[in-house]
C-alpha positions as CSV (number, residue, x, y, z in Angstrom):
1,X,12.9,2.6,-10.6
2,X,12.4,5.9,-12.5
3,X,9.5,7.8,-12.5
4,X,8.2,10.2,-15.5
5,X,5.8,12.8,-14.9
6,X,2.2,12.7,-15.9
7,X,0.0,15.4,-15.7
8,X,1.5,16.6,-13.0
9,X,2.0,13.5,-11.1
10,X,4.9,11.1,-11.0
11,X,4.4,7.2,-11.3
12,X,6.7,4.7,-11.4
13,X,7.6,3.5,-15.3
14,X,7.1,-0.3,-14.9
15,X,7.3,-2.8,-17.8
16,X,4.0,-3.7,-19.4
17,X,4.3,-7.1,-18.5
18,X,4.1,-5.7,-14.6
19,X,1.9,-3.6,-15.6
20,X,-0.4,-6.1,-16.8
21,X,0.2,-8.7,-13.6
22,X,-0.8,-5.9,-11.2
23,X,-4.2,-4.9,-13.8
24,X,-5.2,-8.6,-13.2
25,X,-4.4,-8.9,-9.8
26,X,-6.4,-5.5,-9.3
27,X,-9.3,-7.2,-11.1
28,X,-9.4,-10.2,-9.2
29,X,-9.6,-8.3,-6.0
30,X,-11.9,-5.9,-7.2
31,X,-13.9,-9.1,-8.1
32,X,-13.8,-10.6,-4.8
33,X,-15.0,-7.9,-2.5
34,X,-18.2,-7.1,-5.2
35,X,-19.1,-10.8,-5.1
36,X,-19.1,-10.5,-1.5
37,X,-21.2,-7.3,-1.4
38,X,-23.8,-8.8,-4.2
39,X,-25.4,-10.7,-6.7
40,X,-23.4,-11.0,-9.7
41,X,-26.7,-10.3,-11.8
42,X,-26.5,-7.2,-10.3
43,X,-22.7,-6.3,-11.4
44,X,-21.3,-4.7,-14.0
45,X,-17.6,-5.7,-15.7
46,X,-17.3,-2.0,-15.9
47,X,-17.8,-1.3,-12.9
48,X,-15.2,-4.0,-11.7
49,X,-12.9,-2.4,-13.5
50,X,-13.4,1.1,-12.2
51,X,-13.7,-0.4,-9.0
52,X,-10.3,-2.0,-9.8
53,X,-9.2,1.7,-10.8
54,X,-7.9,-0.4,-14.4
55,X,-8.8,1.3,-17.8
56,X,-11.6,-0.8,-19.3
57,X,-10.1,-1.5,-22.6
58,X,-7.5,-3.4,-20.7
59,X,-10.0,-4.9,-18.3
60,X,-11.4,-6.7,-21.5
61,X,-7.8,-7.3,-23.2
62,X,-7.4,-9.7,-19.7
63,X,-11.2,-11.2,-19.6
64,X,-13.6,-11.2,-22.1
65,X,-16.8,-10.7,-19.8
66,X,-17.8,-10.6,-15.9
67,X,-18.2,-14.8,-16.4
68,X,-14.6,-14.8,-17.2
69,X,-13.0,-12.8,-14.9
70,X,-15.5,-14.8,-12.3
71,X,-14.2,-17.8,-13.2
72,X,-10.8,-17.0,-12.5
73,X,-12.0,-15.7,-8.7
C-alpha cells in the first residue's frame, strides 16, 4: 500500500470502508476490556473511544451511545 505523510509521520492510505471496519473493531475491543475492568454506569462513550484511539465524531457515526455499542459486545 502507499503511505502519505502526516505531520511528520507516515500511515498507510486505506479505503474508508477499511478504515471504518478497523474503527469498529477498535471500539468493540476497547468495549470489552472496560466492561471487564467496570461498571458500565461508570464508563464513558468517550472514553471508549479514546481508549479505542478512534476520533469521537466517528465513534458516534458507528453507535449512537455506550447502550449501543454495548449491545453489539
Amino acid at each position: 500500500m502507499k503511505t502519505r505523510q502526516v505531520i511528520g509521520q507516515h500511515r498507510e492510505v486505506t479505503s474508508q470502508q477499511e478504515r471504518g471496519v478497523q474503527r469498529r473493531k477498535q471500539l468493540l475491543q476497547a468495549a470489552r476490556g472496560m466492561l471487564a475492568e467496570m461498571d458500565p454506569q461508570e464508563m464513558s462513550f468517550k472514553e471508549v473511544a479514546r481508549r479505542a484511539g478512534v476520533p469521537d465524531s466517528s465513534a458516534y457515526h458507528f453507535y449512537a451511545n455506550k447502550y449501543d455499542l454495548f449491545s453489539a459486545v
